[in-house]
MMTF fields as JSON, N, C-alpha, C and O atoms, coordinates in Angstrom:
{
  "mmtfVersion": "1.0.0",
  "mmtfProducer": "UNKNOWN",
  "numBonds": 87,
  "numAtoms": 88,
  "numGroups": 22,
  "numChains": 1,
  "numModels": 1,
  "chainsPerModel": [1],
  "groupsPerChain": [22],
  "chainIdList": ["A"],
  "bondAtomList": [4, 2, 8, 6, 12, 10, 16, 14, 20, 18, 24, 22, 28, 26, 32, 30, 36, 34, 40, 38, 44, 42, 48, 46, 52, 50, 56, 54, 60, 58, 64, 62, 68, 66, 72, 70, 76, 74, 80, 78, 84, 82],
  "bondOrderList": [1, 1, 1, 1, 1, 1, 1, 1, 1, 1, 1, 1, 1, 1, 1, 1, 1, 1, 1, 1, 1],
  "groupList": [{"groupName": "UNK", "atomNameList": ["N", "CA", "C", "O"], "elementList": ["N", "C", "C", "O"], "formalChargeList": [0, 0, 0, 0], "bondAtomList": [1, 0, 2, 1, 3, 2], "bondOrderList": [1, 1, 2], "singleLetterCode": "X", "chemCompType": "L-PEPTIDE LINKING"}],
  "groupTypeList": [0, 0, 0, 0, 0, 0, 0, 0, 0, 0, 0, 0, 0, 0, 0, 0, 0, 0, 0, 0, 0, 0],
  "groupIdList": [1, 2, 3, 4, 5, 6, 7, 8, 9, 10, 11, 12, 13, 14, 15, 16, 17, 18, 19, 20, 21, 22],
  "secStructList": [7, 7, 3, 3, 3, 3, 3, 6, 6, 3, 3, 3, 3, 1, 1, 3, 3, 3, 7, 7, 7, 7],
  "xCoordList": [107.115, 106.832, 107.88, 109.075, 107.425, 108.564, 108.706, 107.97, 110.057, 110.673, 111.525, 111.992, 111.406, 111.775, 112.968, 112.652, 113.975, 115.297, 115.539, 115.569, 115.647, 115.657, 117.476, 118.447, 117.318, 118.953, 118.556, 117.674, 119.689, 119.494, 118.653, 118.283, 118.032, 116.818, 115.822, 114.743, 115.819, 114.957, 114.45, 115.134, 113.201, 112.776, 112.296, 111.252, 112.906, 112.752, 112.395, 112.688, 111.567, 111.326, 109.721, 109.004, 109.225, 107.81, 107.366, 107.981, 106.047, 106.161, 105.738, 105.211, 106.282, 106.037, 107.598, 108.614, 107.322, 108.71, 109.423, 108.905, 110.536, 111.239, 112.638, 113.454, 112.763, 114.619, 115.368, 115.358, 115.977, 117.217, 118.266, 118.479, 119.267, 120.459, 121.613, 121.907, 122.633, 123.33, 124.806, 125.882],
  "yCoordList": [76.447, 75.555, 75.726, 75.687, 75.933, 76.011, 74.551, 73.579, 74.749, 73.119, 73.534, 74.567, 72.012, 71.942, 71.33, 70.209, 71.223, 70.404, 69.57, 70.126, 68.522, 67.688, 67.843, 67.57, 68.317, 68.408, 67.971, 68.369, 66.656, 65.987, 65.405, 65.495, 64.616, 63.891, 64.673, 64.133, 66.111, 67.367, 67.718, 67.682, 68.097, 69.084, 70.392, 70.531, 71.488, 72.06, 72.969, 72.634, 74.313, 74.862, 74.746, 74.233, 75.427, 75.144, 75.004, 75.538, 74.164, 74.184, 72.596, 71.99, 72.025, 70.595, 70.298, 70.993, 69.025, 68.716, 67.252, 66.262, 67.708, 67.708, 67.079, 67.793, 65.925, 65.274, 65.185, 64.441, 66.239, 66.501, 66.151, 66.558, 65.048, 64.704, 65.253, 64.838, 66.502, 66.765, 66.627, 66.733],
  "zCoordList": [27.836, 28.955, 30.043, 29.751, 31.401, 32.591, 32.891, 32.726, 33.452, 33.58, 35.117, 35.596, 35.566, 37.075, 37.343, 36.944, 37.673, 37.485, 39.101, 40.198, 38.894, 40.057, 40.276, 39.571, 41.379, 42.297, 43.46, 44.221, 43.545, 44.726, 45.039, 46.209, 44.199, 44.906, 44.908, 44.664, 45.163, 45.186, 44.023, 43.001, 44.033, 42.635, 42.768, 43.405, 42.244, 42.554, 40.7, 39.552, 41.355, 40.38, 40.29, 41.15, 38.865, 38.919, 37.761, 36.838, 37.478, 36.241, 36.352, 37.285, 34.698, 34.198, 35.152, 35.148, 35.917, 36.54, 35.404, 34.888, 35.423, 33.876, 34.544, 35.127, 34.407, 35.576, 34.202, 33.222, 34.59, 33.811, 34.54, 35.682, 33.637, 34.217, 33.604, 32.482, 34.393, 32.863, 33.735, 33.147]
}
């Protein structure tokens, strides 16, 4: 599964969007 990583308020990437806080 592709995953999208939210930076900044932003999401970016493609895929299942996935907010990873690390």
């Amino acid at each position: 599964l592709r995953f999208a990583v939210r930076e900044g308020g932003k999401t970016v990437g493609s895929g299942v969007v996935t907010e990873i806080l690390a």
